[in-house]
ZADO-1210 file (C-alpha; in nm, 4 decimals, padded with zeros to 6 digits):
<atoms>
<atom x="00.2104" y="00.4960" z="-02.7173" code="UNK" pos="1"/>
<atom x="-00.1386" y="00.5676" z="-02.6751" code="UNK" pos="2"/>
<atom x="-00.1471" y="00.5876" z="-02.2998" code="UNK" pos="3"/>
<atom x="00.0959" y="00.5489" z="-02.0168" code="UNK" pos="4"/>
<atom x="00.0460" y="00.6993" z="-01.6908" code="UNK" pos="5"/>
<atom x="00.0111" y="00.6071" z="-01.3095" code="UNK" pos="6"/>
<atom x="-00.2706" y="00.5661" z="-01.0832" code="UNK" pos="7"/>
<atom x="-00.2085" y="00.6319" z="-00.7089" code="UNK" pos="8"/>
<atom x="-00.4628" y="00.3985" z="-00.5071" code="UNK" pos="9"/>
<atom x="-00.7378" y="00.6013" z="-00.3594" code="UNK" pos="10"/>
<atom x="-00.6114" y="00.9471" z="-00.5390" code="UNK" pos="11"/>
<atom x="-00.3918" y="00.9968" z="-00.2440" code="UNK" pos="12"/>
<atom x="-00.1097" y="01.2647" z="-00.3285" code="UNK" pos="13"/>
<atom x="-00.0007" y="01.3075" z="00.0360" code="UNK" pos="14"/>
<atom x="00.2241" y="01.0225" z="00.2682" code="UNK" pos="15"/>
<atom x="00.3590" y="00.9761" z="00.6072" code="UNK" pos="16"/>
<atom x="00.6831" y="00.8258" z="00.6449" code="UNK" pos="17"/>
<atom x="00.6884" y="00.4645" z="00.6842" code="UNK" pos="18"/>
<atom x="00.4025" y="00.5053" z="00.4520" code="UNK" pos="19"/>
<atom x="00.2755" y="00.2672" z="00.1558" code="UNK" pos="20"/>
<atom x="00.3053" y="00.4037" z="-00.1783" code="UNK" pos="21"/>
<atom x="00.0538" y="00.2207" z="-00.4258" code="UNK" pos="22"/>
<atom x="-00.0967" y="00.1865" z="-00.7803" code="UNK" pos="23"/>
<atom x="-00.1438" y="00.0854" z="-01.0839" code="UNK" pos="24"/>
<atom x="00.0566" y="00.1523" z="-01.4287" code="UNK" pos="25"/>
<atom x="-00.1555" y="00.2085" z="-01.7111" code="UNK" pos="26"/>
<atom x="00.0074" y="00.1670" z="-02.0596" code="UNK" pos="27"/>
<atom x="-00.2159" y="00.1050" z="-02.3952" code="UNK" pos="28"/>
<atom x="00.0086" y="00.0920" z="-02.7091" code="UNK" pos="29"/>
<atom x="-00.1064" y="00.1607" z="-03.1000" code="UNK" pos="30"/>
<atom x="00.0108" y="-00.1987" z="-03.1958" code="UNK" pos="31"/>
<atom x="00.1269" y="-00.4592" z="-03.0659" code="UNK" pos="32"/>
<atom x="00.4955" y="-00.4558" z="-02.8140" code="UNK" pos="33"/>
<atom x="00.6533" y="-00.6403" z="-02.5888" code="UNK" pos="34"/>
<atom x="00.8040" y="-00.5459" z="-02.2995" code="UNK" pos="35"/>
<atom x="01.1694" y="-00.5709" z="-02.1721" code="UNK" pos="36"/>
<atom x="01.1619" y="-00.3871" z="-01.8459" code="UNK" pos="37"/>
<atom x="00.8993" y="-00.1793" z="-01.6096" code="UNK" pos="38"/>
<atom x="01.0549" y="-00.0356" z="-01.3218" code="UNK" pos="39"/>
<atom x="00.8543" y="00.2075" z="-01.0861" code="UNK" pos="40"/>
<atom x="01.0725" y="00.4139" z="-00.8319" code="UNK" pos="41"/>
<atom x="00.9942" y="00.6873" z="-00.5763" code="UNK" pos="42"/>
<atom x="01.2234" y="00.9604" z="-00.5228" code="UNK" pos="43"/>
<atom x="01.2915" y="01.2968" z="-00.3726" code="UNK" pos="44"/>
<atom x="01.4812" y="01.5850" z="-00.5715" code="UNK" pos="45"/>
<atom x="01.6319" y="01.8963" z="-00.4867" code="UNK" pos="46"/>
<atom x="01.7086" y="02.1335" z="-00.7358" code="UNK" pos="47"/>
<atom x="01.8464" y="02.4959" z="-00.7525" code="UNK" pos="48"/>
<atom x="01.9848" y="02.7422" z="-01.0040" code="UNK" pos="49"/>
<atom x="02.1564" y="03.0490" z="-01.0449" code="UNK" pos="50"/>
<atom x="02.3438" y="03.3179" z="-01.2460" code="UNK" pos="51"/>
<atom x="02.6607" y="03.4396" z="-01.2363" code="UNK" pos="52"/>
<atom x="02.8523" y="03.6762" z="-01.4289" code="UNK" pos="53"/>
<atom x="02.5697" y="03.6082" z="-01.7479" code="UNK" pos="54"/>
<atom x="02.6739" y="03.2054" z="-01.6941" code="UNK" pos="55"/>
<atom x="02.3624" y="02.9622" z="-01.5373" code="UNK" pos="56"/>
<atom x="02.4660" y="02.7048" z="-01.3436" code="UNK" pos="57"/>
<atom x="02.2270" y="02.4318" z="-01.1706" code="UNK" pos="58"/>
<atom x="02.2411" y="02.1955" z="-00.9662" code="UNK" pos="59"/>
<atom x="02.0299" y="01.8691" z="-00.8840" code="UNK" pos="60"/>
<atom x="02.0285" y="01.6254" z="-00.6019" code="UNK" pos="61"/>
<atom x="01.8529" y="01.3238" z="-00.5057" code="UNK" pos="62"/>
<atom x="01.7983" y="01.2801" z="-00.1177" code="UNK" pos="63"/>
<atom x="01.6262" y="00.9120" z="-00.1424" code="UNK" pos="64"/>
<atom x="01.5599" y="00.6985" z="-00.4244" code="UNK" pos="65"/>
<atom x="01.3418" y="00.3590" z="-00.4009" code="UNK" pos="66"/>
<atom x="01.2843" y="00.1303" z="-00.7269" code="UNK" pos="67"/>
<atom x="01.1266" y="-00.1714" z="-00.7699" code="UNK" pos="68"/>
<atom x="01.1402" y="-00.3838" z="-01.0870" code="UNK" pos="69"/>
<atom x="00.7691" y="-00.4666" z="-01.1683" code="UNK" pos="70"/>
<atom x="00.8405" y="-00.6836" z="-01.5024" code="UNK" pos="71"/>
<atom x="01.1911" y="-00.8271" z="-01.6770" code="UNK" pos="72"/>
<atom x="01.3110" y="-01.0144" z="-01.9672" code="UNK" pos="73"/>
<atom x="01.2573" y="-01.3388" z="-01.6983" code="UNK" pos="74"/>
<atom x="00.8895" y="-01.2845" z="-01.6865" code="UNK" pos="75"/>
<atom x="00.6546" y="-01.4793" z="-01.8345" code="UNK" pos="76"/>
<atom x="00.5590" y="-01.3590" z="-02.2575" code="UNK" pos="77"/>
<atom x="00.2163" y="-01.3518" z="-02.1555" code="UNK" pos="78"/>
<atom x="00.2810" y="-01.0644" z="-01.8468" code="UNK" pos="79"/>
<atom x="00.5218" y="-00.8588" z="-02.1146" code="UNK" pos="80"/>
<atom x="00.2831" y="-00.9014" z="-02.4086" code="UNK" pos="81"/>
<atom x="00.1041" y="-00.5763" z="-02.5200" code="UNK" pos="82"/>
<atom x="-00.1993" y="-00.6127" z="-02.7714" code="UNK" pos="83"/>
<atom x="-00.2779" y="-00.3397" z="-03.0059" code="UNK" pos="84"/>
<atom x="-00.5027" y="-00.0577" z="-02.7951" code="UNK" pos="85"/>
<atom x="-00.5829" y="-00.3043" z="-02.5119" code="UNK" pos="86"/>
<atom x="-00.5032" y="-00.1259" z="-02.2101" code="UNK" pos="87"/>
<atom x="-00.2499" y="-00.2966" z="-01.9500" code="UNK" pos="88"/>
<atom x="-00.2812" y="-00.2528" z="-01.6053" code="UNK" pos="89"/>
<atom x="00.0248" y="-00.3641" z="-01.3406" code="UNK" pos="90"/>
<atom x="-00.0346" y="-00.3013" z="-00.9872" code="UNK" pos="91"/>
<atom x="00.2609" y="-00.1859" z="-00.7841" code="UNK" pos="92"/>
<atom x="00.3546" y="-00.0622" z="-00.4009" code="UNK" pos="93"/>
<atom x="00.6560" y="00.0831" z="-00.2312" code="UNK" pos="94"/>
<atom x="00.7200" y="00.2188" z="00.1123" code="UNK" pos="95"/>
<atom x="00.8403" y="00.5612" z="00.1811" code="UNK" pos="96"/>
<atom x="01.1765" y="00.5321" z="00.3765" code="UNK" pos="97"/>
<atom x="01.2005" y="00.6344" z="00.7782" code="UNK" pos="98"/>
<atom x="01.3817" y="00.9484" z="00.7336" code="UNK" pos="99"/>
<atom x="01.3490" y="01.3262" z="00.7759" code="UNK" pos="100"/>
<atom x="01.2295" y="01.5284" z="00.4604" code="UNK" pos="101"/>
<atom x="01.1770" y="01.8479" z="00.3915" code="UNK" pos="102"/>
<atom x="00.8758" y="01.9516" z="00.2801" code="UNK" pos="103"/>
<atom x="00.7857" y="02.0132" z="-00.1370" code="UNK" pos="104"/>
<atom x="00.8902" y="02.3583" z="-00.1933" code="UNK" pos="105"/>
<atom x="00.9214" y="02.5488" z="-00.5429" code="UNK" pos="106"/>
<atom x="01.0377" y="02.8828" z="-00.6237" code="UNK" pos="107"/>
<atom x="01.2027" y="03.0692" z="-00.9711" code="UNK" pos="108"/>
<atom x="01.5595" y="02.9336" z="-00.8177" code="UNK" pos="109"/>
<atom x="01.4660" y="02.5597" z="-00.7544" code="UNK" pos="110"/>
<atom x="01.2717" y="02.3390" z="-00.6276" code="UNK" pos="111"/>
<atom x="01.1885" y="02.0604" z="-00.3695" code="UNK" pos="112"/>
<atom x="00.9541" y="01.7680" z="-00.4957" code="UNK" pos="113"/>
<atom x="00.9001" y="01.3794" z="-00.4643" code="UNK" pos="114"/>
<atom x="00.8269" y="01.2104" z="-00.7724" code="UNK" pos="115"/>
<atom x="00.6591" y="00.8481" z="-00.8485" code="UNK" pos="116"/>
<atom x="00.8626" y="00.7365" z="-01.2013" code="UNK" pos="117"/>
<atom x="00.8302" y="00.4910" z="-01.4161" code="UNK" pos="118"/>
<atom x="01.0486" y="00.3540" z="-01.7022" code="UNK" pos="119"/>
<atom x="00.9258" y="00.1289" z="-01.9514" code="UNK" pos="120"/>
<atom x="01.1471" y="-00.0277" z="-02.2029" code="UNK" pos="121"/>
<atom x="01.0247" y="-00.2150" z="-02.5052" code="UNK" pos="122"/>
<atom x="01.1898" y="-00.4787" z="-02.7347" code="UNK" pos="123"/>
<atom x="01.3546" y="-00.3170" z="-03.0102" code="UNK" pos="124"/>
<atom x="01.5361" y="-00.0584" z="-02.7418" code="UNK" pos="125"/>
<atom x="01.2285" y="00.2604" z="-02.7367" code="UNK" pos="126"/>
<atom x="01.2047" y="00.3718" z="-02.4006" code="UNK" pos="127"/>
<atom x="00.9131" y="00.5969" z="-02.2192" code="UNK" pos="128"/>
<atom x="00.9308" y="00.7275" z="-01.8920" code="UNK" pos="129"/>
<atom x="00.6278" y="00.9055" z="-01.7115" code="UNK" pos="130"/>
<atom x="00.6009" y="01.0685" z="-01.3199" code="UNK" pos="131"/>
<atom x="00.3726" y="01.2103" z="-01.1177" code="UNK" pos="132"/>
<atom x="00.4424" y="01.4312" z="-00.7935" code="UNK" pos="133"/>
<atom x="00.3587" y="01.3906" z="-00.4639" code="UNK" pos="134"/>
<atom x="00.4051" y="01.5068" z="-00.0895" code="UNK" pos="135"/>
<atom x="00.5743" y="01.3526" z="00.2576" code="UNK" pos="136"/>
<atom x="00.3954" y="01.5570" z="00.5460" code="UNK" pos="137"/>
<atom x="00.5846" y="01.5296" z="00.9154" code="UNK" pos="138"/>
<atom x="00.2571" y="01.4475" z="01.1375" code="UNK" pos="139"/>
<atom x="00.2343" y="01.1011" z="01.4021" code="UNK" pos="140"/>
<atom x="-00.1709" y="01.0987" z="01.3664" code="UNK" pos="141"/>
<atom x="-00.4298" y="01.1488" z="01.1770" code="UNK" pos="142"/>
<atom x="-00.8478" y="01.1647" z="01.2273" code="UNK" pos="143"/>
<atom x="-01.0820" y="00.9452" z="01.0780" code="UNK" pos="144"/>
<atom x="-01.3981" y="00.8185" z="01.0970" code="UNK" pos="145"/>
<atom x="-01.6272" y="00.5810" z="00.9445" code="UNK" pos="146"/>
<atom x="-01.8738" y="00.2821" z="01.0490" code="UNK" pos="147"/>
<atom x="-01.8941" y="-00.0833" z="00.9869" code="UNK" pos="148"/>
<atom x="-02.1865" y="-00.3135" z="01.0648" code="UNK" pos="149"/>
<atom x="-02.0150" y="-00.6157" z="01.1554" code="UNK" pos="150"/>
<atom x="-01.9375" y="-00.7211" z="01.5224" code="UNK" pos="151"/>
<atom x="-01.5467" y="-00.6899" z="01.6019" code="UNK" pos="152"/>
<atom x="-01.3427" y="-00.9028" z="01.7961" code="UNK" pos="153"/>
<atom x="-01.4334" y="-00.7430" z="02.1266" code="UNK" pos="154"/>
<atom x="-01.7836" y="-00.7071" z="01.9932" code="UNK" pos="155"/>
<atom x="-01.7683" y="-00.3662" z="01.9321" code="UNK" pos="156"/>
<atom x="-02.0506" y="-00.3114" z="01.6251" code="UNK" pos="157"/>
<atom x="-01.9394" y="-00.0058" z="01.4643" code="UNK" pos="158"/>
<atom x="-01.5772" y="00.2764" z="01.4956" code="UNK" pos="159"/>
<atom x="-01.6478" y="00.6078" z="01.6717" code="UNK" pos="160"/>
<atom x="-01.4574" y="00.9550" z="01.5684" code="UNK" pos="161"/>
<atom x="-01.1160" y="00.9428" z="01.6942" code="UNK" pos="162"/>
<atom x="-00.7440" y="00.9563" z="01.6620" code="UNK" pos="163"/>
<atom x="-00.5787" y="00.6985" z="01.4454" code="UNK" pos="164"/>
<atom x="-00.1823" y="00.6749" z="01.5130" code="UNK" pos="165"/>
<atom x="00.0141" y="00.5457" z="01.2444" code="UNK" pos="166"/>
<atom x="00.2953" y="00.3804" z="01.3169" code="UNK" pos="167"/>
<atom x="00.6089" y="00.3232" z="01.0892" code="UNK" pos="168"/>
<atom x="00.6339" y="-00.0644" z="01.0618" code="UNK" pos="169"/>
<atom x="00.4842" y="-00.3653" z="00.9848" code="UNK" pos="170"/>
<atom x="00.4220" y="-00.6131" z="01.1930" code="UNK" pos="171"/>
<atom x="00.5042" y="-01.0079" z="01.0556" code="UNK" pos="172"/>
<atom x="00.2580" y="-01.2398" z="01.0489" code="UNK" pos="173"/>
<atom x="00.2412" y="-01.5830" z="00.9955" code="UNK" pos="174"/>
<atom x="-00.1096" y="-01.7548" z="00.8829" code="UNK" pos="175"/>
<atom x="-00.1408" y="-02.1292" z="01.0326" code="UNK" pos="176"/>
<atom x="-00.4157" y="-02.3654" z="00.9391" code="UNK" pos="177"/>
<atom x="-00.6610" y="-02.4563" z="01.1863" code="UNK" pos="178"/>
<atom x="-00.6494" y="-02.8959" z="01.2332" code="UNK" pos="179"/>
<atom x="-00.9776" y="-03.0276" z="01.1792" code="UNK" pos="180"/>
<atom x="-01.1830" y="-02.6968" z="01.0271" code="UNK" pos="181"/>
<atom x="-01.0355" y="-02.5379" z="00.6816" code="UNK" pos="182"/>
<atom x="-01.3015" y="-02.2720" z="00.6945" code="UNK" pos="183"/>
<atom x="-01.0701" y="-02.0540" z="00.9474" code="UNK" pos="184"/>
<atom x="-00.7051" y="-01.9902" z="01.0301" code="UNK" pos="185"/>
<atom x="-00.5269" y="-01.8849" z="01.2683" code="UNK" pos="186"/>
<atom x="-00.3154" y="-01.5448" z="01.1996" code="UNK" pos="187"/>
<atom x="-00.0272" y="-01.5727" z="01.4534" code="UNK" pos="188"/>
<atom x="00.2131" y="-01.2663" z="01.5608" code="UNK" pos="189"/>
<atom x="00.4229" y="-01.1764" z="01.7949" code="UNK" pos="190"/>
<atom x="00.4471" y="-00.8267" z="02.0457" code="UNK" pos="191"/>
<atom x="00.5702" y="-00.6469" z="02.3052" code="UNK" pos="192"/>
<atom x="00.3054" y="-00.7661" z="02.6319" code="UNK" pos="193"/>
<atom x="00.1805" y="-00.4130" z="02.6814" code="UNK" pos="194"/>
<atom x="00.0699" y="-00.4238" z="02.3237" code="UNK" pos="195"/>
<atom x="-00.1001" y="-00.7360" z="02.3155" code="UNK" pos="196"/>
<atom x="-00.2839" y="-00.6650" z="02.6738" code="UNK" pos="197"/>
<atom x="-00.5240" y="-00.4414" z="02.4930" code="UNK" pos="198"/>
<atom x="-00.8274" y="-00.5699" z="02.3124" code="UNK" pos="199"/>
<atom x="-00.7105" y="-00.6229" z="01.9379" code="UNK" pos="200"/>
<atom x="-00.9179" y="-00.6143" z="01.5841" code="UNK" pos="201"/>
<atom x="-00.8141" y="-00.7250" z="01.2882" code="UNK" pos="202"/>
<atom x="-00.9205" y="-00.4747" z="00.9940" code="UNK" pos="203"/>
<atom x="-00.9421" y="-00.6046" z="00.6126" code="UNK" pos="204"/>
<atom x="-00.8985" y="-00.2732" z="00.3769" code="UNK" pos="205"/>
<atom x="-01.0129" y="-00.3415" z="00.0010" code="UNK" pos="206"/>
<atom x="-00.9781" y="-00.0924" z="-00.2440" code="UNK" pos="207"/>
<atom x="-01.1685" y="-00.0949" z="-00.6226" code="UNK" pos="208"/>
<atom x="-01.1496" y="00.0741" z="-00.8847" code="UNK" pos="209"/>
<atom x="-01.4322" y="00.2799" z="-01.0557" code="UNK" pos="210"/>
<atom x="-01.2895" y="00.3890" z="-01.3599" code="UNK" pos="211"/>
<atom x="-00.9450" y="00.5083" z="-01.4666" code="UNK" pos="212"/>
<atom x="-00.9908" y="00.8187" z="-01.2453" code="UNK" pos="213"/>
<atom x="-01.1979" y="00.7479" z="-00.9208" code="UNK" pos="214"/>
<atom x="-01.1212" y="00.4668" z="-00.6469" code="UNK" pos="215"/>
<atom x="-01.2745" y="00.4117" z="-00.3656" code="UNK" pos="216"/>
<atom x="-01.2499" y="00.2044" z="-00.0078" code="UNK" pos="217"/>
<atom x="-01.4026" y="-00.0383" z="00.2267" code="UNK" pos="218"/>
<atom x="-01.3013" y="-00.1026" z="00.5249" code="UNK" pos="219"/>
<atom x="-01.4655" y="-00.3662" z="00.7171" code="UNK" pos="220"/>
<atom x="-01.3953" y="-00.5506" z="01.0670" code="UNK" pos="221"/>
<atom x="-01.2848" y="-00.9514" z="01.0696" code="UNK" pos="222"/>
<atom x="-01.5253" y="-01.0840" z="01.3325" code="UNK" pos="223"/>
<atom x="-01.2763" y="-01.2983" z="01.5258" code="UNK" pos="224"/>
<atom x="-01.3620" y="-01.6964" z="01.6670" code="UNK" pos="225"/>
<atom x="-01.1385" y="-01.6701" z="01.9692" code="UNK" pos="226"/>
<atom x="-00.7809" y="-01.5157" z="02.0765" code="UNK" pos="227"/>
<atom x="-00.5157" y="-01.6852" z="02.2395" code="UNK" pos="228"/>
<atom x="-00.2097" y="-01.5502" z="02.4043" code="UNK" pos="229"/>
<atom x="00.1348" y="-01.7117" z="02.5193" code="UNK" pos="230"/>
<atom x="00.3761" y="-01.4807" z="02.7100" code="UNK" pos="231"/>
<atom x="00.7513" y="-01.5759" z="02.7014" code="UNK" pos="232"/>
<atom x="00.9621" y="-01.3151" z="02.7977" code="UNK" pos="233"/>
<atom x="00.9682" y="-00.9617" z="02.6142" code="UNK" pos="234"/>
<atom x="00.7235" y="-01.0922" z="02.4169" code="UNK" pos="235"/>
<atom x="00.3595" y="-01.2431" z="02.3505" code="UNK" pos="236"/>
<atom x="00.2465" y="-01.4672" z="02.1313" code="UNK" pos="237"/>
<atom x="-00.1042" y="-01.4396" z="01.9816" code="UNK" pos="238"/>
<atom x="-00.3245" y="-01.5903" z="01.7583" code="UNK" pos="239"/>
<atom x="-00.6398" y="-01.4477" z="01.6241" code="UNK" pos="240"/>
<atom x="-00.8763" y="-01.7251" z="01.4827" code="UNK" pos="241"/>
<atom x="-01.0697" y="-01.5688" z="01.2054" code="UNK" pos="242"/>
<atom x="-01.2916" y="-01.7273" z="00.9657" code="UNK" pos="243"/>
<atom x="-01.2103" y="-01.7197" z="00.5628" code="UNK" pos="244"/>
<atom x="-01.4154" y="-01.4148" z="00.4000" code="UNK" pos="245"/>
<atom x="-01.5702" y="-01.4011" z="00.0701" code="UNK" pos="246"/>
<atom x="-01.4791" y="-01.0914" z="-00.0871" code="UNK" pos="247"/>
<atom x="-01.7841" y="-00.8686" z="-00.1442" code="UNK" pos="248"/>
<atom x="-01.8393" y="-00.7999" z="-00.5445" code="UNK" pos="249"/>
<atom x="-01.9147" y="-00.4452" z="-00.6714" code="UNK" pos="250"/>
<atom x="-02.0465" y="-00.4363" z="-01.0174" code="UNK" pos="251"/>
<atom x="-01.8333" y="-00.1871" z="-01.2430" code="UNK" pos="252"/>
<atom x="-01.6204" y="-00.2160" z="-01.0515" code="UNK" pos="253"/>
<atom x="-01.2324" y="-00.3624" z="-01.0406" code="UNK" pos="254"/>
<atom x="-01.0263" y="-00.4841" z="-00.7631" code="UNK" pos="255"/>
<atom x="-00.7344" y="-00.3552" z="-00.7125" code="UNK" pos="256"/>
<atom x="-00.6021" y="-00.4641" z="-00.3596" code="UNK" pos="257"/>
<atom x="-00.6588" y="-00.6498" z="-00.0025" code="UNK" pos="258"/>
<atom x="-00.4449" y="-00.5554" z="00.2975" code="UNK" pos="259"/>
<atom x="-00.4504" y="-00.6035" z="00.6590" code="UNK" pos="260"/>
<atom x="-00.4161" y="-00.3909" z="00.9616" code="UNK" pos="261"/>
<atom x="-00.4023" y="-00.4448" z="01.3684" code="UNK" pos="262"/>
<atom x="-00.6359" y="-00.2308" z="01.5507" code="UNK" pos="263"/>
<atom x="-00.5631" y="-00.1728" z="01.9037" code="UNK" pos="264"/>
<atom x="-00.8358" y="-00.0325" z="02.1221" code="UNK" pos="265"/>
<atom x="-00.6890" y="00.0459" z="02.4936" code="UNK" pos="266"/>
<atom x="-00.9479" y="00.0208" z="02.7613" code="UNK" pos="267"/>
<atom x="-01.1281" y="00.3265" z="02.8503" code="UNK" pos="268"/>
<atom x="-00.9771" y="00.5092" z="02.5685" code="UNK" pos="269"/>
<atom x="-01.1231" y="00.6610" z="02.2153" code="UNK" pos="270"/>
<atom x="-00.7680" y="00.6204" z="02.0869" code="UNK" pos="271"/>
<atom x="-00.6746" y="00.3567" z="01.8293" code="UNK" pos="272"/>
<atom x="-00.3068" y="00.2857" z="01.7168" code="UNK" pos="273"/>
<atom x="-00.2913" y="00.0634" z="01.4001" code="UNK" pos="274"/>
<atom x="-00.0506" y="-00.1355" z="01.2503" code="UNK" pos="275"/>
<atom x="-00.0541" y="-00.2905" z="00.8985" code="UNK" pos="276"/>
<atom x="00.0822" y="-00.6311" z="00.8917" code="UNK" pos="277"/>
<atom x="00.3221" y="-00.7814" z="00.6405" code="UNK" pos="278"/>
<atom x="00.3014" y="-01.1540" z="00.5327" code="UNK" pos="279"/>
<atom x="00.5385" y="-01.4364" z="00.5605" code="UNK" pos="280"/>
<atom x="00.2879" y="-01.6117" z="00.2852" code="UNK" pos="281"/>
<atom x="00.0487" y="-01.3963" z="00.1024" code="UNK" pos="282"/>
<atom x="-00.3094" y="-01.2988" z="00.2492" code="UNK" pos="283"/>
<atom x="-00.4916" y="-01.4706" z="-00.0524" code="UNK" pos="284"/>
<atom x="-00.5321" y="-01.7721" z="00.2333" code="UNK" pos="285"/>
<atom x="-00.7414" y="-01.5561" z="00.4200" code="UNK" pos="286"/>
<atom x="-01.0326" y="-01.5437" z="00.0913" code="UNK" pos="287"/>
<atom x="-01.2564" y="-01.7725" z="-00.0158" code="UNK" pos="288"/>
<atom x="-01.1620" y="-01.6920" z="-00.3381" code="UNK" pos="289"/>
<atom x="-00.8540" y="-01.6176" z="-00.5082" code="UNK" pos="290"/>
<atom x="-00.7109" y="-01.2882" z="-00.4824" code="UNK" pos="291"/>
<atom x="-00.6380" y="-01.2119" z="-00.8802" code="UNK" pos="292"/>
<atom x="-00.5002" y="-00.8652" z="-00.9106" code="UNK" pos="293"/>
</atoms>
């Protein structure tokens, strides 16, 4: 095996809980394989050990483990196929479970660490496995800041320095086609009233690849056509009619996802809460072109 490692998107080594782990598996083989399994898992370890009496004894413990099965025996050939020193790229994500961890820690007795790990199996039985660390930090917000030059929904034309709180779910949305006018749709979602009373943005995050090392991303503002909202009860109904958007090409440069996120900007307020949405049917309807990844 010629190559086989693991991208995180952005670089990022450090999550929140509720977080989205993502990236891409890189594997370039000498000659030609074909793969049997590809399973990518998350997962924190403790570990400690000690002597007694001239005897070492260890012991290791996993406090969460998440997998996801990225290719099988059912996938297509032509997804399990690896040609002879063509690099493979599959692009994977996995959310870090709502729990309490403790932080990375590491010391001549033991350790605490999270891992990202991936097992590959090839026909024929050979099996390579490859991880790469990373960190769960304890914190409910985090600062950003950068600009955008389109006009939001509330006709706001660019994000000021502030606090961004993250919160640890995803909302479900439903896309709905608009009768009479396929160039927009209508992204539909319900929340609590106090939510939805606020003025709302809808945020498209893109992130490309440079080269096997750097990545970087755009964020960019979906300039909404109109909202509408229908209370009934504990909750409110809205709809945010945005219009289909080409995705901007960078030259040299690969794509490696699209997401979504909820901005909520409270009047008279510099704070913004987001919330990344989750799809009933994939957000390729929301691009001009087809999302290929």
């Amino acid at each position: 095996m010629e190559l086989f490692g693991i991208n995180l998107t952005a670089g990022r080594e450090t999550y929140v809980v509720g977080d989205v782990i993502s990236g891409e598996v890189i594997i370039q083989s000498s000659k030609d394989e074909v793969i049997e399994d590809l399973v990518v898992s998350i997962c924190g370890i403790a570990h400690v050990e000690w002597k007694k009496c001239f005897t070492k004894y260890q012991e290791t413990e996993s406090y969460y483990n998440v997998k996801k099965t990225l290719i099988d025996v059912t996938s297509a050939r032509k997804e399990r196929k690896l040609s002879r020193r063509v690099p493979w790229v599959k692009y994977f994500e996995l959310d870090v479970p709502e729990d309490t961890f403790p932080p990375n820690f590491y010391s001549d007795h033991g350790y605490i660490r999270n891992d990202v790990t991936v097992t590959l199996k090839l026909k024929g039985g050979k099996e390579h496995v490859t991880s790469r660390p990373f960190k769960i930090i304890d914190v409910t917000s985090l600062a950003t800041h950068f600009e955008d030059s389109q006009r939001s929904c509330s006709q706001v034309s660019s994000f000021r320095s502030s606090t961004q709180s993250w919160t640890r779910i995803r909302l479900p949305a439903h896309i709905l086609p608009c009768e009479g006018d396929s160039s927009v749709v209508k992204i539909g979602f319900e929340c609590s009233p106090g939510y939805c009373k606020d003025e709302i943005d809808l945020i498209q995050r893109i992130d490309y690849r440079v080269n096997e090392v750097n990545v970087f991303t755009k964020y960019s503002v979906i300039n909404c056509n109109g909202t509408r909202r229908q209370s009934g009860g504990d909750v409110t109904w809205t709809e945010l009619i945005v219009p289909k958007k080409q995705l901007p090409i960078i030259h040299h440069c690969r794509l490696i996802s699209v997401r979504y996120y909820l901005k909520k900007s409270p009047i008279k307020s510099d704070k913004f809460s987001w919330l990344p949405l989750s799809w009933q049917r994939g957000p390729e309807i929301l691009i001009i072109n087809s999302l290929h990844r």
